[in-house]
C-alpha positions in Angstrom: 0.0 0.0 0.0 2.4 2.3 0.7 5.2 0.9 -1.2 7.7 1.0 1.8 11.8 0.2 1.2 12.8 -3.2 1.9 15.7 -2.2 3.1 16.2 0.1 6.0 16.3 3.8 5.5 17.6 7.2 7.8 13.8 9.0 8.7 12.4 10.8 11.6 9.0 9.7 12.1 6.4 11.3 14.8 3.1 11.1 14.7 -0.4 11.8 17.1 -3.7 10.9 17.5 -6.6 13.3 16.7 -10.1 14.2 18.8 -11.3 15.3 15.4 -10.0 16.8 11.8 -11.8 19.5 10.8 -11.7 22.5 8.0 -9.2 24.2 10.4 -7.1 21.6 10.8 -6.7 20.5 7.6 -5.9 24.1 6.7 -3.2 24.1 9.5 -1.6 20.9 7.9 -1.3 21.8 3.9 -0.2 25.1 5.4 3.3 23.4 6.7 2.9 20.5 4.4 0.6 21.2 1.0 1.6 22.1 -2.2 3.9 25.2 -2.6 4.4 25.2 1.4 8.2 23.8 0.9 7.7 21.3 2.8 10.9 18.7 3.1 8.4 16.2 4.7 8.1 12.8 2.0 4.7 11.6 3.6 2.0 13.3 5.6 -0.8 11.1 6.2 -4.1 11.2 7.4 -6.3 8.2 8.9 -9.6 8.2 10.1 -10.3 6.3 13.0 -13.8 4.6 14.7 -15.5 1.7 13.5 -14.4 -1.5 14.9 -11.2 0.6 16.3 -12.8 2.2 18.4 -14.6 -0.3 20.0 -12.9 -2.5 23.0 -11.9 -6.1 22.2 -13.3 -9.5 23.7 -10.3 -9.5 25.7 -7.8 -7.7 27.5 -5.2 -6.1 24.9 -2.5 -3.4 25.3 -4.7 -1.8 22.6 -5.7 1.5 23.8 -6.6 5.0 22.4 -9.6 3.9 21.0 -11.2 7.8 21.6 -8.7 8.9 19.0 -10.6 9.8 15.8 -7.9 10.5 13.7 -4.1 9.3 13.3 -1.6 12.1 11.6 2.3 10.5 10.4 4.3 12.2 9.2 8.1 10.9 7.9 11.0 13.0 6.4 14.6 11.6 5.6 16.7 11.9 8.6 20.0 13.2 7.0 17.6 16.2 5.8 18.0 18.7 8.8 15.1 20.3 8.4 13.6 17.4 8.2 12.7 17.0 12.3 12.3 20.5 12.9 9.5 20.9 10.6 7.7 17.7 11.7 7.4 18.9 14.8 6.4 22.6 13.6 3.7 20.8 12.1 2.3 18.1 15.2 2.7 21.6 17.2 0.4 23.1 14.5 -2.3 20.7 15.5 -1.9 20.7 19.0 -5.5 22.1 19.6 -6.6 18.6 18.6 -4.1 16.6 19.7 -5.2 13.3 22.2 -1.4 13.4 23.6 -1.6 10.1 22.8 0.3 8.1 20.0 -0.1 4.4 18.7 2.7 2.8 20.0 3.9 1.2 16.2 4.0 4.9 15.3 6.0 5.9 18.5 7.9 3.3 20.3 8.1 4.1 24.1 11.7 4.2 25.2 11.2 6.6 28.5 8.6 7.2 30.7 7.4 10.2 29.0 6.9 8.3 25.5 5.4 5.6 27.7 2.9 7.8 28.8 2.0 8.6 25.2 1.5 5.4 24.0 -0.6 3.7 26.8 -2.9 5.1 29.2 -1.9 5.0 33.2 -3.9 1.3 33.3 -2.0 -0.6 30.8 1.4 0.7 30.8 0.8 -0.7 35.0 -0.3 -4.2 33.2 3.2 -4.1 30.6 5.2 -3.5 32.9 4.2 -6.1 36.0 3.7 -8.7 32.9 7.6 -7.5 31.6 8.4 -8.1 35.0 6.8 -11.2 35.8 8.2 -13.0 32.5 11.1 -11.3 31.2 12.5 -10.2 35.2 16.2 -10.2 33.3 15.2 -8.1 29.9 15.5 -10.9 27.4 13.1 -10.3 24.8 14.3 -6.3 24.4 12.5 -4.5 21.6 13.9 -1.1 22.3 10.4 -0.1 24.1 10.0 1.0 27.7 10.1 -1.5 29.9 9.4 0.5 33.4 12.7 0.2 34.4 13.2 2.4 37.5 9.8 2.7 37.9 8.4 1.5 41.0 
């Protein structure tokens, strides 16, 4: 679908989750990333949310956000340095509908403060006691937050 690179490749990638998208935000966002706005971002994308995402599994699942209505990603190539700068310009841009949430595929928690971001209070508690429980000696690492030094 979106034709990604097989192999890896240098980009900054940041991305938030939306209470709604409206005529005013989308006219924030092709401000800083539309045509003739100079943008040096290579994707901006929008997703609409609801639908069977919003609504809570059968079971427990560190699946959470599901209030978000919308998803915004946007990805530049890392050796650009405008590339960040202007990413977060625009995130900042929509910051009068931003959750202050994120999924966590879209931002990996490596600190408590990205944590935070990508689960609610409730299940980061569950992550981390069940990181804890099975994987006491860090093991299985995957670069996310694992609550270490958190009590």
């Amino acid at each position: 679908m979106h034709a990604d690179p097989v192999d890896p490749v240098p980009v900054v990638d940041l991305s938030t989750l939306l209470t709604d998208f409206t005529e005013a935000t989308a006219a924030r966002l092709l401000a800083l990333a539309g045509h003739g706005s100079g943008s040096p971002l290579v994707e901006v994308e929008v997703r609409q949310l609801g639908g069977v995402y919003a609504r809570d599994g059968a079971h427990p699942s560190a699946f959470c956000h599901r209030a978000a209505r919308y998803c915004v990603l946007v990805i530049g190539m890392a050796p650009d340095p405008t590339a960040r700068p202007h990413a977060e310009r625009l995130l900042a841009a929509l910051a009068d509908w931003d959750t202050g949430a994120v999924w966590p595929n879209f931002g990996p928690p490596h600190d408590a403060r990205t944590a935070g971001r990508a689960y609610d209070p409730a299940t980061l508690a569950r992550l981390v006691a069940v990181t804890r429980t099975y994987d006491p000696h860090g093991v299985l690492q995957t670069g996310a937050y694992t609550g270490a030094g958190a009590s």
